[in-house]
C-alpha positions as CSV (number, residue, x, y, z in Angstrom):
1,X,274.0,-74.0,134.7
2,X,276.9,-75.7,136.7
3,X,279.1,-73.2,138.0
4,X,282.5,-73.8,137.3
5,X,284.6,-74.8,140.1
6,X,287.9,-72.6,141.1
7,X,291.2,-74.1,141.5
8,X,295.0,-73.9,142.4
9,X,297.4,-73.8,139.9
10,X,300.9,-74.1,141.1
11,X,303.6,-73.3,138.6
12,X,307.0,-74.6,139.5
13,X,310.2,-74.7,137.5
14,X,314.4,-73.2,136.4
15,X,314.5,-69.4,136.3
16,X,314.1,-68.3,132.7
17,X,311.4,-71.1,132.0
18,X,308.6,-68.7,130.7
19,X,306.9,-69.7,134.0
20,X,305.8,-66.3,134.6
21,X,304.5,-65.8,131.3
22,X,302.0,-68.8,130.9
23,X,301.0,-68.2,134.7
24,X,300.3,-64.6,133.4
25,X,298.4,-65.7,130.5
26,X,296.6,-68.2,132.2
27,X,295.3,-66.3,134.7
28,X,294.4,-63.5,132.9
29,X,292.3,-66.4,130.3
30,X,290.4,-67.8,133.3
31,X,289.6,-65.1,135.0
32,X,291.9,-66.1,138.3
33,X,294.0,-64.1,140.5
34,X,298.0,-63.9,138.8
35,X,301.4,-64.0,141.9
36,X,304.7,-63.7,140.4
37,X,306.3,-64.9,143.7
38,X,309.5,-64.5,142.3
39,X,309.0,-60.6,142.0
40,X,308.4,-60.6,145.9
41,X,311.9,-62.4,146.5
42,X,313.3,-60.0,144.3
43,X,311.9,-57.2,146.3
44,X,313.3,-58.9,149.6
45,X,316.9,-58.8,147.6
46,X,316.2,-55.1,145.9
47,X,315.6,-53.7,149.8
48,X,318.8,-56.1,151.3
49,X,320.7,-54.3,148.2
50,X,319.3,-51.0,148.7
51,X,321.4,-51.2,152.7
52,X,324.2,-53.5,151.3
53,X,323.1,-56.5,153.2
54,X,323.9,-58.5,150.2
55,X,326.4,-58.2,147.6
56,X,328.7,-60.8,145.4
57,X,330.1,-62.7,148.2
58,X,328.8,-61.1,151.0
59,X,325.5,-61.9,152.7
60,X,324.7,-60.3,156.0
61,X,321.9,-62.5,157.2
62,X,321.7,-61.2,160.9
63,X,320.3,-57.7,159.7
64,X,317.9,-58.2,156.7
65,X,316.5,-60.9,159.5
66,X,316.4,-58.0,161.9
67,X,314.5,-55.7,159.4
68,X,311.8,-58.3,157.5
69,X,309.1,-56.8,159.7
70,X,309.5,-53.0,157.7
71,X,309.6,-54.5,154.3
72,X,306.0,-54.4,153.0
73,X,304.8,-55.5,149.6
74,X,302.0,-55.4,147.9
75,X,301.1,-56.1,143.8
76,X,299.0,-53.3,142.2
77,X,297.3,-53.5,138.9
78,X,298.1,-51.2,135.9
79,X,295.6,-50.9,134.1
80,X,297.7,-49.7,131.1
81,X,300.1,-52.7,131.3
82,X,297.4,-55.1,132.1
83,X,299.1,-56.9,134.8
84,X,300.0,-56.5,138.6
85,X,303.6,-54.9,139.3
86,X,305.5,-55.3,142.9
87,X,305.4,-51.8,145.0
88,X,308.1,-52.2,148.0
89,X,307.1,-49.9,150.6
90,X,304.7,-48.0,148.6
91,X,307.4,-47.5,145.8
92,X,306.8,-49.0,142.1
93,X,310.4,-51.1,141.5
94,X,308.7,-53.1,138.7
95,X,311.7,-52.1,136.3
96,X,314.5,-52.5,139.3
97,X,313.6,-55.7,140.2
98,X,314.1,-57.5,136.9
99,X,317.4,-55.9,136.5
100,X,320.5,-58.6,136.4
101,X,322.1,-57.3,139.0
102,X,319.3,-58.5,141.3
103,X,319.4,-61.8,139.3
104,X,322.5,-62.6,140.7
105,X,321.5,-62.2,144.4
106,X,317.8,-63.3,144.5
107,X,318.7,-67.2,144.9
108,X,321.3,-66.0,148.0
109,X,318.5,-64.0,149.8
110,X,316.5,-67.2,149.1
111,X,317.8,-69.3,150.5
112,X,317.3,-67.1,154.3
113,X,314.5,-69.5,156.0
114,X,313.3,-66.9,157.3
115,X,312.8,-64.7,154.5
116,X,310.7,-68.0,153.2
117,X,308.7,-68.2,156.0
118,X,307.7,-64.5,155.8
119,X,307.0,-64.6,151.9
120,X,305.4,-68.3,152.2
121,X,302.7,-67.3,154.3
122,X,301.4,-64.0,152.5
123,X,301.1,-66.3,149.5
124,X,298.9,-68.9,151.2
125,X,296.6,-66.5,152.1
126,X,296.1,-65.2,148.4
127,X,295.2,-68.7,147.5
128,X,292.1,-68.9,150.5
129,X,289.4,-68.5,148.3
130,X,291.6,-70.3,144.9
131,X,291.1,-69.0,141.6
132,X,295.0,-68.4,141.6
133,X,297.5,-69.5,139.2
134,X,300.7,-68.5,141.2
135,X,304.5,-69.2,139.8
136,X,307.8,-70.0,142.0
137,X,310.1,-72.6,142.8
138,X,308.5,-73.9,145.9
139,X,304.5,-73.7,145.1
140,X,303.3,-77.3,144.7
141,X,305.8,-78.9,147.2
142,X,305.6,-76.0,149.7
143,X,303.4,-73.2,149.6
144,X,300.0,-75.4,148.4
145,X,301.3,-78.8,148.7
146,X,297.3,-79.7,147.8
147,X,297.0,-77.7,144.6
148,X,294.5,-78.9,141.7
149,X,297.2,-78.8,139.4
150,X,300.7,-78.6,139.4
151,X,302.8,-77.9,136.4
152,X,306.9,-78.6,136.6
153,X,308.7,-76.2,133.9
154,X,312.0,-76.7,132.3
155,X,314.2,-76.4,129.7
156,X,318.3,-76.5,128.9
157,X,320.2,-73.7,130.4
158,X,321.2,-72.3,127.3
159,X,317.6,-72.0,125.6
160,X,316.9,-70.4,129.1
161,X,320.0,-68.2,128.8
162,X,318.9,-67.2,125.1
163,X,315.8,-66.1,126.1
164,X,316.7,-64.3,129.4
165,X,319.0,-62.6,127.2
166,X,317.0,-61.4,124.3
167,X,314.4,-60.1,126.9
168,X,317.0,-58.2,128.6
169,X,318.1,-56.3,125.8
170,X,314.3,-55.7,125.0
171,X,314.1,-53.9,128.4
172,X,317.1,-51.4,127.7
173,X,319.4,-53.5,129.8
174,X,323.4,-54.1,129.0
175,X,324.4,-57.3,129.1
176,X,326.3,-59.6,127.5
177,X,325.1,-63.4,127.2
178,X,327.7,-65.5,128.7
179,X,327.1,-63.5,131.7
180,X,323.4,-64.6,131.4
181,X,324.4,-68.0,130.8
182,X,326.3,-68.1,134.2
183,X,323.7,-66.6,135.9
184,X,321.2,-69.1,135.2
185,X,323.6,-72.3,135.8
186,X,324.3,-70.5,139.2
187,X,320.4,-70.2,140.3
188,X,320.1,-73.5,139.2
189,X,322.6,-74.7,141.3
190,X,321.5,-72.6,144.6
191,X,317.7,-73.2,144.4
192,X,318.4,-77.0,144.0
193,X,321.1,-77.8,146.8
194,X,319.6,-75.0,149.4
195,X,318.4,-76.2,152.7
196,X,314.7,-75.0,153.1
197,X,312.5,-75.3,150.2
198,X,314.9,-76.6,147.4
199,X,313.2,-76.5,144.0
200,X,312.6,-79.8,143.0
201,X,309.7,-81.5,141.0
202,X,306.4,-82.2,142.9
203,X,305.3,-86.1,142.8
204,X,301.9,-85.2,141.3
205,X,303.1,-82.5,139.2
206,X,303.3,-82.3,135.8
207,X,306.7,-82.6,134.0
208,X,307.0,-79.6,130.9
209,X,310.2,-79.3,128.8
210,X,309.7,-76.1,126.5
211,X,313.3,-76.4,125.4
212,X,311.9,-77.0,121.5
213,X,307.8,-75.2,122.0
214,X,307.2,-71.7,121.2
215,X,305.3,-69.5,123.5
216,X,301.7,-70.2,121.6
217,X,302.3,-74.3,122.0
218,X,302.6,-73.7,125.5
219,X,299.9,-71.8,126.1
220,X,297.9,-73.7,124.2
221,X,299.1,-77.1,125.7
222,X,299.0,-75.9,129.6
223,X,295.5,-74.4,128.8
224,X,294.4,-77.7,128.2
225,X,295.7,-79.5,131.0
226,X,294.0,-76.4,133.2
227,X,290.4,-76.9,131.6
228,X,291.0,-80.7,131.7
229,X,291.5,-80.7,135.4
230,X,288.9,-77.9,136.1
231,X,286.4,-79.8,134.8
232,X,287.4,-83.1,136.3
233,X,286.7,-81.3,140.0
């Protein structure tokens, strides 16, 4: 029996796009290795928070620059939760990380070249032996330029907004929409216009709109592309 060949599936797209969650699913239905790489920016900005090296109008570069080479991160599976969560220096900040108050500071740490360069190479050595479905803004035009398959996500800000919302207050989190809303225009706007690594669509990737698709159609439609391609190398 042919022995089905692995593959690099690089999921770009807007925050709020359910990127992570198909990538998730994905991986988990093909038996590949699953990188939320936007949980280890988030980490970057969690520890720059944690010594007020970044705020709401404030951004002090010089030191988080100074201290990249003692931030160490590292996903561990739970078992219970069936997925990997980020550990920052050997501490679980899963929950902190996704909180909106790092949302608003995760596209200015971003946009630090350096904190890209650090970030950019762990990830290309997770994809060495492929098998990996990995999620981001800069994966098919940056961090595997040569991946099997590329997938482009989007959708309008205020679907996006809705849903980053709804899974918000789901979490236990206080927050009121239009705050959400501004949020995500305000990533969009910084991950687009930045210097290094601006998120834009690959040439070769695949264009996805799941302004109007539920989370099943998806699924079931980015499945298909995956197989397709699998079976075409």
């Amino acid at each position: 029996m042919k022995q089905e060949k692995k593959i690099i599936i690089a999921i770009d797209g807007f925050s709020s796009t359910g990127k992570s969650t198909i990538a998730k699913g994905l991986a988990v239905k093909l038996g590949y290795l699953y990188v939320d790489t936007g949980a280890m920016y988030r980490a970057v900005t969690f520890y720059a928070m944690q010594r007020h090296y970044v705020d709401i109008g404030f951004l002090n570069d010089k030191a988080l620059i100074e201290n990249l080479e003692k931030i160490d991160l590292k996903f561990k599976y739970n078992d219970d939760l069936k997925f990997s969560e980020m550990y920052l220096n050997d501490e679980n900040v899963e929950k902190e990380i996704r909180a909106l108050e790092v949302s608003k500071l995760v596209s200015k740490v971003s946009t630090i070249s350096e904190v890209r360069k650090k970030l950019v190479e762990q990830q290309q050595k997770m994809g060495i032996e492929k098998g990996l479905v990995m999620d981001g803004r800069d994966i098919g035009t940056v961090v595997f330029p040569n991946a099997e398959l590329k997938l482009f996500m989007t959708a309008s800000p205020e679907k996006r907004a809705t849903r980053r919302y709804k899974e918000l207050l789901d979490k236990g989190y206080k927050v009121i929409y239009q705050e959400v809303l501004e949020n995500v225009q305000q990533r969009d706007l910084i991950d687009s216009t930045r210097e290094d690594s601006p998120l834009k669509k690959a040439d070769d990737a695949i264009g996805f709109d799941n302004s109007d698709m539920g989370l099943n159609e998806q699924f079931e439609r980015v499945y298909s592309i995956a197989m397709q391609r699998i079976n075409s190398n």
